[in-house]
N, C-alpha and C positions, 0 to 999 in steps of 0.2 A: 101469176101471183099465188103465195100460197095462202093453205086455210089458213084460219086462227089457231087451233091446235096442231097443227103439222109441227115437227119434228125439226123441220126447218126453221122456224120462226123464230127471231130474236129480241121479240118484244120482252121490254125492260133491261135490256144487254146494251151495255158501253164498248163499243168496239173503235180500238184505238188505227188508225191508217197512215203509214207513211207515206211519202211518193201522191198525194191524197190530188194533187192539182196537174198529174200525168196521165198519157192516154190510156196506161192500164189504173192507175187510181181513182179517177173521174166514173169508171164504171165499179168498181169497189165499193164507191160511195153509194150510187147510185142503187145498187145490186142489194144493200145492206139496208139502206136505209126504207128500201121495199120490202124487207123482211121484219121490218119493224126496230132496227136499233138505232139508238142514239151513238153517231158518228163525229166523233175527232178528229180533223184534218191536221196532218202534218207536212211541212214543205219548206221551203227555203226562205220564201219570203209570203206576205198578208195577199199579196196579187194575184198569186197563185192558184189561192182559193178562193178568188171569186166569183160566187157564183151557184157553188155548191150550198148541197142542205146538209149544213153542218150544225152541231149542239157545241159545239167548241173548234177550239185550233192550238197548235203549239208550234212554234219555229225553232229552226235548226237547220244549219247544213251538215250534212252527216260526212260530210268532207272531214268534219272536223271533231274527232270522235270526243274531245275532253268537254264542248260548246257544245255537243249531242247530250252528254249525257247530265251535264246540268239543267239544261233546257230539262229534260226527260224528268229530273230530281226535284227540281221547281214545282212542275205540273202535279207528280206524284203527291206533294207536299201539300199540296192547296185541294185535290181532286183525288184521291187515293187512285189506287191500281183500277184498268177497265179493265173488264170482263174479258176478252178479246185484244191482242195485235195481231194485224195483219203487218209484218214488214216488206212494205215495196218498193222501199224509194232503192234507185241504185241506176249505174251511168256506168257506159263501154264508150271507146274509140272503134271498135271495131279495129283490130289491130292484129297484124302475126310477129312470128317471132323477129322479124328484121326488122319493126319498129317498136321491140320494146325494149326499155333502156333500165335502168335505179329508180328513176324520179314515177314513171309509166305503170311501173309496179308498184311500185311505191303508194301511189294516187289509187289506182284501182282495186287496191284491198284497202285503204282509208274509207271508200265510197262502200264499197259491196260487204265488204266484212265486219274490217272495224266498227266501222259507222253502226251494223245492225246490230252487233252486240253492245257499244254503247246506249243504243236507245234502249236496248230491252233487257241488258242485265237488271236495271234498277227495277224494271217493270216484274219482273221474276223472281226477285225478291220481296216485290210487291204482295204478286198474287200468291208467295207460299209461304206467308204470314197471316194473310187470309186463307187460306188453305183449298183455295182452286183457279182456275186460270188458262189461258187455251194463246197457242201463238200459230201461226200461219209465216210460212218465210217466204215470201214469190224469187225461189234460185232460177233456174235456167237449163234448159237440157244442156248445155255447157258444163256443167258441174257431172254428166253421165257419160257423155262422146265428147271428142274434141272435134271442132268447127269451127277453129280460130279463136280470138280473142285468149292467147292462152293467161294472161294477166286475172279476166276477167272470170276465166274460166275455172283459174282455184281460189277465185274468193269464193265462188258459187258453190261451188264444191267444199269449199271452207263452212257454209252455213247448212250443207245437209249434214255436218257434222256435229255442228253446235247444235243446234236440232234436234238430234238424236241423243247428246249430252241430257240433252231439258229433258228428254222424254225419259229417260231413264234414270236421272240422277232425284226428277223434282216429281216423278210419278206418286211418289206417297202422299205429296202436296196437294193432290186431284191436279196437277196442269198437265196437259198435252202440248202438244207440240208436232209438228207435220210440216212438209215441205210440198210445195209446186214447182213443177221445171215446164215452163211454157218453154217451144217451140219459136219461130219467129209469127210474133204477135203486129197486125193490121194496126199501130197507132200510127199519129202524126206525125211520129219521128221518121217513119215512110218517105211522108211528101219531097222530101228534098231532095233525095235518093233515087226516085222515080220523076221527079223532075229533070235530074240531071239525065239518067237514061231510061226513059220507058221500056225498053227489054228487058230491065233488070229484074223482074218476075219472071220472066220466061229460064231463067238461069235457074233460082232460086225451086220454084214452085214443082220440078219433075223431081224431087225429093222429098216430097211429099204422099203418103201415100191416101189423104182425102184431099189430093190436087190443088189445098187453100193452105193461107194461114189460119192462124187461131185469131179471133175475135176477143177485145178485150174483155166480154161482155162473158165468153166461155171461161175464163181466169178465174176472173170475180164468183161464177157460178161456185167453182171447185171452191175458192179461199169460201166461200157460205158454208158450204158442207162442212167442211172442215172446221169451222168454228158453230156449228149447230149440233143440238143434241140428236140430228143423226149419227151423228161420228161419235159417238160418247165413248164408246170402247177403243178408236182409233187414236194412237200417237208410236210416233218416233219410225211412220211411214213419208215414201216420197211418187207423189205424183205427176207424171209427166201428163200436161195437156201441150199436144204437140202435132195434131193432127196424123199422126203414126210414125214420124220421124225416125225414135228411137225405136219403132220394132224391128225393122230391118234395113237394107240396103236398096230402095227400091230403085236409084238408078242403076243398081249393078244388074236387078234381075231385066229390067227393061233392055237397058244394054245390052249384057253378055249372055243371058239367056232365052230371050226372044228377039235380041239381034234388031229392035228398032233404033 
């Protein structure tokens, strides 16, 4: 936990969370609301979030980016701009290029893309009328290498773009703006997966070079910083938390140059 004065702490901060009732949002919440902010959950449906220590909520499927961004216009209209978004919410089939079709594309840049700039256009105009504001995007090392899901992979890569837009365009506003590319992250979206084959870690995990995945709980860690006045000087950077994933090729050098 941290002090009271630490750097990290966001007592008296509204920080807004999509994706708020998933395995990586649920420790977002959590992560945030120990650092002392007042946390908004957002998600599909009131079920979602139950459960959570939340100060508010707002619904939306981000599937649907015109019904995102009303939701978002509503909230704004009654509660102004938070302090903070974190945007998390976002959904893959896990798919290559021979299952994806119009409709496949279509759907996964609605979800990933579209959907996170409807929620947080309004919200960006929010905070640069008040004249500060900090967004967090949780993209994907998919957006830096490709690893399949290539649908998936340029909405992701689509939001370290827009990102970098905010940073640069809305800098004079005080907002920031920063992205995360987790790695493959230990949620419950796992279980099914590793139900079906338990080896399926053994494939997965020699690609790694700290032998694990990422924990939701290390996500959440980074998206704090990144919305705490440590980071004050940081925007229109991207973070990979990925257990070393993106620094190199670690089954090549296991492989082909020590021949295990």
């Amino acid at each position: 936990m941290t002090e009271p004065n630490s750097p990290f702490r966001l007592d008296g901060k509204t920080v807004l969370i999509s994706g708020a009732g998933g395995g990586i949002g649920q420790s977002l919440v959590k992560t945030f609301r120990e650092a002392g902010a007042s946390v908004i959950g957002a998600d599909r449906e009131a079920a979602m979030l139950d459960g959570l220590d939340l100060a508010g909520s707002v619904l939306f499927d981000q599937a649907d980016p015109k019904a995102t961004r009303a939701a978002i216009t509503a909230y704004l209209a009654t509660h102004g701009a938070p302090d903070a978004v974190v945007s998390n919410a976002g959904f893959t089939r896990a798919e290559h290029f021979g299952q994806v079709d119009d409709d496949v594309w279509a759907s996964e840049l609605a979800i990933n893309l579209n959907g996170a700039y409807a929620m947080t256009d309004p919200i960006v105009s929010a905070m640069a009328a008040r004249g500060r504001g900090n967004l967090v995007f949780i993209s994907s090392v998919n957006a830096l290498a490709h690893f399949g899901n290539p649908a998936y992979s340029a909405a992701k890569a689509g939001l370290v773009a827009y990102a970098k837009a905010i940073a640069v365009e809305r800098g004079a506003e005080s907002i920031r703006a920063n992205v995360i590319c987790p790695g493959s992250v230990r949620t419950p979206a796992w279980d099914h997966r590793l139900a079906a084959d338990p080896t399926l870690l053994d494939n997965v995990l020699p690609h790694y070079p700290l032998g694990r995945m990422v924990l939701p709980s290390e996500v959440a860690n980074a998206a704090l910083f990144y919305c705490s006045d440590a980071a004050s000087g940081i925007t229109g950077t991207v973070l990979p938390v990925d257990a070393g994933l993106t620094a190199g090729n670690l089954r090549f050098v296991d492989e082909v140059l020590r021949g295990k």
